[in-house]
VOTOR-748841 format. One record per residue (C-alpha): residue in one letter; residue number from 1; x, y, z. Coordinates in nm, 4 decimals, padded with zeros to 6 digits. Example, Ala and Ser with C-alpha at 12.3 -4.5 7.8 and 13.67 -1.06 7.14 Angstrom:
2
 resn resi        x        y        z
    a    1  01.2300 -00.4500  00.7800
    s    2  01.3670 -00.1060  00.7140
% end
This chain:
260
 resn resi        x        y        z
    x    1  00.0234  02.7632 -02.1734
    x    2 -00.3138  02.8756 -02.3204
    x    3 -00.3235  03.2551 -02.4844
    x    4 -00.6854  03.4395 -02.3916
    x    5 -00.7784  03.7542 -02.5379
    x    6 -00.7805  04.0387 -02.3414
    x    7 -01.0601  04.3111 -02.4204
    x    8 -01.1617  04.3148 -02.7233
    x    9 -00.8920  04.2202 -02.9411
    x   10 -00.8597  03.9005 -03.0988
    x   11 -00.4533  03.8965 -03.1182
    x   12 -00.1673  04.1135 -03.1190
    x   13  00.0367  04.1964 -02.8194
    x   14 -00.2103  04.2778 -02.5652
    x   15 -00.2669  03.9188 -02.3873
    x   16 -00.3251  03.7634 -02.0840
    x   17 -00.1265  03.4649 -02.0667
    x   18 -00.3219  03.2014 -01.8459
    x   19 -00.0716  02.9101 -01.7227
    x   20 -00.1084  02.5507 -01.5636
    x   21 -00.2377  02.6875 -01.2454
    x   22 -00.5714  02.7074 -01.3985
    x   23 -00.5153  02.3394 -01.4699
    x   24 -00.3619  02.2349 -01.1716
    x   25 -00.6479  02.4286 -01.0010
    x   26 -00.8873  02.2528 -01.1808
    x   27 -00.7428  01.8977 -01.1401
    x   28 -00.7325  01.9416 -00.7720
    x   29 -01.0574  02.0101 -00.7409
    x   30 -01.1211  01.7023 -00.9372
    x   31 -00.9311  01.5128 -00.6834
    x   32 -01.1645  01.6407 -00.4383
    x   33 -01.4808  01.5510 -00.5632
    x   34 -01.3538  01.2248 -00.6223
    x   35 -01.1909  01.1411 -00.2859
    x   36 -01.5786  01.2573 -00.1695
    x   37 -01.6886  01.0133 -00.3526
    x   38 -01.4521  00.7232 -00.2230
    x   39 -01.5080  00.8286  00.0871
    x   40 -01.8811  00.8528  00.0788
    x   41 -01.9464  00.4833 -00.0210
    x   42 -01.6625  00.3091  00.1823
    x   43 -01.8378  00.1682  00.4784
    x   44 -01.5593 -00.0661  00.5377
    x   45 -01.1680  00.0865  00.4632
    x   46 -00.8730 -00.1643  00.3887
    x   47 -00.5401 -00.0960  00.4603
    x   48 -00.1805 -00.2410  00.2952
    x   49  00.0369 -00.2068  00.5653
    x   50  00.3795 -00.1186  00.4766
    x   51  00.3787  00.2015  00.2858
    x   52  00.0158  00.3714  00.3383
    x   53  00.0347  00.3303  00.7407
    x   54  00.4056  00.3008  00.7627
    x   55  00.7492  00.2160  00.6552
    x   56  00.8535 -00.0613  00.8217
    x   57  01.2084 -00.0763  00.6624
    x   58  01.3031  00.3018  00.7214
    x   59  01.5312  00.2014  00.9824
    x   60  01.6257 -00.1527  00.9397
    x   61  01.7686 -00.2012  00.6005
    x   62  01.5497 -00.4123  00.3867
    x   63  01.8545 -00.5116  00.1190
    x   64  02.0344 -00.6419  00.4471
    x   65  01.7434 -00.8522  00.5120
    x   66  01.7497 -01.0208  00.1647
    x   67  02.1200 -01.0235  00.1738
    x   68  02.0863 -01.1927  00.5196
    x   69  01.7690 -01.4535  00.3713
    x   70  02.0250 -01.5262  00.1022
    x   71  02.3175 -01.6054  00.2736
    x   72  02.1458 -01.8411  00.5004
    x   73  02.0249 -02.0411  00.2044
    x   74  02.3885 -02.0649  00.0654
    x   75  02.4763 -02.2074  00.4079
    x   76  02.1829 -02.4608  00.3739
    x   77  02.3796 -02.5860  00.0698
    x   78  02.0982 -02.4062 -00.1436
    x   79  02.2782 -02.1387 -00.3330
    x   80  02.1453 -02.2955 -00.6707
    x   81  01.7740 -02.1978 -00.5818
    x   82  01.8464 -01.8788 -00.6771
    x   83  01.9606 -01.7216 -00.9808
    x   84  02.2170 -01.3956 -00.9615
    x   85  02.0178 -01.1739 -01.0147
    x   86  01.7608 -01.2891 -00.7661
    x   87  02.0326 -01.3081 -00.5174
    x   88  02.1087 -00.9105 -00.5612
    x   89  01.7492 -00.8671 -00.5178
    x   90  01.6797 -00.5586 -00.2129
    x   91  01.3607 -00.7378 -00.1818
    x   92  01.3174 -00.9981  00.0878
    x   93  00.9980 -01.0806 -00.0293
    x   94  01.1273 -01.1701 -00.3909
    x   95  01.3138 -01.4269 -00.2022
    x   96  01.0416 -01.5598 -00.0414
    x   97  00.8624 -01.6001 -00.3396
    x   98  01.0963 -01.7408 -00.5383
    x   99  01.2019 -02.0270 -00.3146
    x  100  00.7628 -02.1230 -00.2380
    x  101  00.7893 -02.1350 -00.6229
    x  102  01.0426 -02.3938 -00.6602
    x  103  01.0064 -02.5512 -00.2995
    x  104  00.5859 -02.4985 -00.2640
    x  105  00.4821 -02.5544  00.1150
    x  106  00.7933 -02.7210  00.2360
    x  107  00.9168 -02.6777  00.5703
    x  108  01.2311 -02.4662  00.3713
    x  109  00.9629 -02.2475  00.2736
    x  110  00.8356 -02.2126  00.6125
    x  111  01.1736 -02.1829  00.8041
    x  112  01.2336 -01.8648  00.5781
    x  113  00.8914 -01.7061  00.6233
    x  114  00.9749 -01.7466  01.0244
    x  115  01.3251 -01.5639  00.9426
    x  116  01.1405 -01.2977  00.7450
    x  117  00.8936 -01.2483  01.0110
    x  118  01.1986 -01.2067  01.2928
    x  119  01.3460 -00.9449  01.1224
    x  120  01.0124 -00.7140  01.0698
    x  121  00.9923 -00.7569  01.3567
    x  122  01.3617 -00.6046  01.4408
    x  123  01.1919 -00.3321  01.1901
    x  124  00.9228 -00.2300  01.4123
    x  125  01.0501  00.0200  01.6535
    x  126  01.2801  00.2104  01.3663
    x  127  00.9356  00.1911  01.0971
    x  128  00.8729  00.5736  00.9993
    x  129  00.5278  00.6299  00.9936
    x  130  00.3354  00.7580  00.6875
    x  131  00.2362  01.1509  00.6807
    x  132 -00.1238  01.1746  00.7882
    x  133 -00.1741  00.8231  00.8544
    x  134 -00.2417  00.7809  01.2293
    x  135 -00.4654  01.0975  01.2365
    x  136 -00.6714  00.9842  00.8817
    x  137 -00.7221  00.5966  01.0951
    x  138 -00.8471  00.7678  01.4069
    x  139 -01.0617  01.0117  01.1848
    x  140 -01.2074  00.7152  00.9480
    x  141 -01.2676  00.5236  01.2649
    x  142 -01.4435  00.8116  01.4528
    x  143 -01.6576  00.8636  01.1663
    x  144 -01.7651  00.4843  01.1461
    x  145 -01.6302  00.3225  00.9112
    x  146 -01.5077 -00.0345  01.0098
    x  147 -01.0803 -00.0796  00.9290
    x  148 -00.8903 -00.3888  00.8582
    x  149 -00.5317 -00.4626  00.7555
    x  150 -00.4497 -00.7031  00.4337
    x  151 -00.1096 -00.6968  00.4066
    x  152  00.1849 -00.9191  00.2604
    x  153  00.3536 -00.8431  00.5728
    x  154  00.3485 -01.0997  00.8849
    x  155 -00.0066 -00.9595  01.0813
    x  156  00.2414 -00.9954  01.4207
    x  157  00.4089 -00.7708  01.2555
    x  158  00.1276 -00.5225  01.1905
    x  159 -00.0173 -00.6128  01.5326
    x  160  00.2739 -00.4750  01.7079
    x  161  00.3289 -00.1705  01.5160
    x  162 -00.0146 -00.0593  01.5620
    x  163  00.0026 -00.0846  01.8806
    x  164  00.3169  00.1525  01.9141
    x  165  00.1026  00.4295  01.7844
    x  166 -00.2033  00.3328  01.9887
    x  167 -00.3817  00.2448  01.6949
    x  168 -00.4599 -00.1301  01.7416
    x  169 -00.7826 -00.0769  01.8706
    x  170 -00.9262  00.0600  01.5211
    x  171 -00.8470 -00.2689  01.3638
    x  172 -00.8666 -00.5698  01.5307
    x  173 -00.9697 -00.8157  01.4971
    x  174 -00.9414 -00.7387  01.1511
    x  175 -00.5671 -00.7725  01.0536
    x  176 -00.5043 -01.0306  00.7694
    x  177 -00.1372 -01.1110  00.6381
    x  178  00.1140 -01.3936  00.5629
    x  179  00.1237 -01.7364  00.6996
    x  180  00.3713 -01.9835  00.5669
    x  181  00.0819 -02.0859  00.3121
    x  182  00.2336 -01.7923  00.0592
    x  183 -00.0018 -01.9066 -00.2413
    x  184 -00.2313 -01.6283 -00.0960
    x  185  00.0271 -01.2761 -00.0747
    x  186 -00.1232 -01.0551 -00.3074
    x  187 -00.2315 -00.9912 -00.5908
    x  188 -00.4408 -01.3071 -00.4638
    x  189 -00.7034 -01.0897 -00.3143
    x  190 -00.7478 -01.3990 -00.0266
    x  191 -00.6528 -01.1194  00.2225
    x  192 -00.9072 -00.9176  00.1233
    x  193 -01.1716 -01.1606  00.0821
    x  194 -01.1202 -01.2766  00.4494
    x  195 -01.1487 -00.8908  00.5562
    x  196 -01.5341 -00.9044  00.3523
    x  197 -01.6566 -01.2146  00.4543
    x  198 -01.5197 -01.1508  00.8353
    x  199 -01.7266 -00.8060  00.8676
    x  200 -01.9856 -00.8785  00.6643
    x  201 -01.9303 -00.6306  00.3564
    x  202 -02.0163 -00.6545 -00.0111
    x  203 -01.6736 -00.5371 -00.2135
    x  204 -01.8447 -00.2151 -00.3559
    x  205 -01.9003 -00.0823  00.0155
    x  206 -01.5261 -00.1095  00.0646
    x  207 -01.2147  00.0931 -00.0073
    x  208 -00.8580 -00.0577 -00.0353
    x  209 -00.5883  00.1633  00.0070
    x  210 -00.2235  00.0429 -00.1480
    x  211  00.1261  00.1491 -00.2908
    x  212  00.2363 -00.1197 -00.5060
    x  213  00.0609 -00.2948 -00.8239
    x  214  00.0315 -00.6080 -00.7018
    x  215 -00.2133 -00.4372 -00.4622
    x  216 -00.4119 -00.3161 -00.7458
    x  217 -00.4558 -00.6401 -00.8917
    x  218 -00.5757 -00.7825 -00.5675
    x  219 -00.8062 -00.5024 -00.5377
    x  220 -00.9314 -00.5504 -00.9084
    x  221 -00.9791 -00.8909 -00.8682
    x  222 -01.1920 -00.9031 -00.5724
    x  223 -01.4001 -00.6290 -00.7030
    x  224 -01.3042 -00.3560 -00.4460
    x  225 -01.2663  00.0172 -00.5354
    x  226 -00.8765  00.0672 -00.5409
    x  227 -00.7238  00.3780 -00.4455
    x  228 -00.3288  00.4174 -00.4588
    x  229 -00.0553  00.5737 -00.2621
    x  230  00.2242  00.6972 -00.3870
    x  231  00.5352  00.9004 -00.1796
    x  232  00.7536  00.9177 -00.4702
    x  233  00.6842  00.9668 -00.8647
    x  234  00.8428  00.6044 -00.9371
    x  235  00.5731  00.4502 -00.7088
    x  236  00.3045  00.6757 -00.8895
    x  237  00.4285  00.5670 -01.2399
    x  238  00.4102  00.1994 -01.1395
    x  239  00.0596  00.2456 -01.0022
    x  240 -00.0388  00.4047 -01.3376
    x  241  00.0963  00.1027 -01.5608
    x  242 -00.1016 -00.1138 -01.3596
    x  243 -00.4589  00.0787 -01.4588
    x  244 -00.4468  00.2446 -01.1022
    x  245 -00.6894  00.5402 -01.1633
    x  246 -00.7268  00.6775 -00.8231
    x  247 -00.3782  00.7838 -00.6807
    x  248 -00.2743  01.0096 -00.4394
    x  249  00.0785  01.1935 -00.3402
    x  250 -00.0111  01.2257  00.0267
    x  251 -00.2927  01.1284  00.2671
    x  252 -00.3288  01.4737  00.3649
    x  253 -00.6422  01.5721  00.1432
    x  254 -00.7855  01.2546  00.1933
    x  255 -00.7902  01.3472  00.6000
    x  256 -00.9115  01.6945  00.4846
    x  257 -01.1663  01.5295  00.3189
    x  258 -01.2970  01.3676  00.5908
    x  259 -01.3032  01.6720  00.7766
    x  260 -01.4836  01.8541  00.5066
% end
């Protein structure tokens, strides 16, 4: 809290006490004038999938899906691939990873990635999508920009929940994910670099929008202005310890943006 002086008096116990909604006023105006910047140069806008267009596990438990991806390797005889704690792990992808790392390209490795993709695909009609999302695509894609989807997430997978929300249209063919090949899932910004070279765009005339670090990193690394989504203050901190300058709460004032 910052003490002004009111009138003429330099202290004493006439003072206007100005709190932090001159600050917050001031940062969110600084959010504006940045997301009109973002905005401005992005010619071409990339999209994570799961998280800043949907969630794709609000409905469909993604610890069961692990649980499930690790119970079928104990049944393969494989329980010793994993350690404990990554068989507690609520992340199916950590599973993935884990056995490419220790099994690279094998047809193990490719049997799970098929299971994986199955059950997003279960996920699809329970995925809750993201506040503001489907209206901010349509706007970006009435405006001209050009969209595409680099995700970790199978692209059938993205394919068919765009297409739910009528929304297919303002990517394709532009929707780049995970093939049994899983050398490439971000941070490897291969996703991203197929998205440039396909439509033709140098990485400064892009935007990526993502929630997790290792979307940052594959931003960073193939030179794309990065700019973070966060729903929850966990998912904001995380975004911050991995240099994430840009972030937003919500997609709302980017859509207003737009308008503006």
């Amino acid at each position: 809290m910052v003490r002004r002086p009111l009138g003429n008096h330099h202290d004493g116990p006439d003072t206007l006490l100005v709190t932090s909604d001159t600050a917050q006023t001031e940062r969110m105006a600084a959010q504006v004038a940045r997301l009109r910047e973002l905005t401005r140069q992005a010619r071409v806008v990339l999209w994570d999938f799961d998280g800043p267009i949907c969630r794709l596990f609000a409905g469909h438990s993604a610890q069961r899906v692990a649980s499930d991806l690790v119970h079928w390797l104990e049944t393969q005889g494989l329980r010793g691939v994993l350690t404990d704690d990554e068989r507690s792990t609520a992340d199916p992808h950590v599973v993935l990873r884990v056995v490419d790392r220790r099994h690279p390209a094998s047809e193990l490795v490719a049997e799970l990635e098929e299971r994986l993709t199955k059950e997003e695909l279960r996920a699809v009609p329970s995925a809750l999508p993201t506040a503001f999302a489907d209206p901010l695509i349509r706007t970006w894609k009435a405006v001209g920009a050009r969209l595409a989807v680099a995700t970790n997430n199978s692209p059938e997978v993205a394919r068919a929940y765009l297409s739910s929300r009528g929304l297919l249209d303002a990517f394709l063919p532009h929707i780049y994910g995970r093939t049994h090949d899983l050398q490439y899932l971000k941070p490897h910004p291969h996703y991203l670099n197929r998205a440039l070279t396909a439509m033709g765009a140098a990485p400064t005339s892009a935007l990526f929008i993502g929630d997790t670090p290792t979307d940052c990193e594959a931003a960073r690394q193939a030179g794309v202005p990065f700019l973070g989504y966060a729903r929850n203050e966990h998912k904001e901190r995380l975004l911050q310890e991995a240099g994430a300058t840009d972030i937003v709460r919500s997609l709302r004032p980017l859509l207003e943006t737009l308008w503006g």
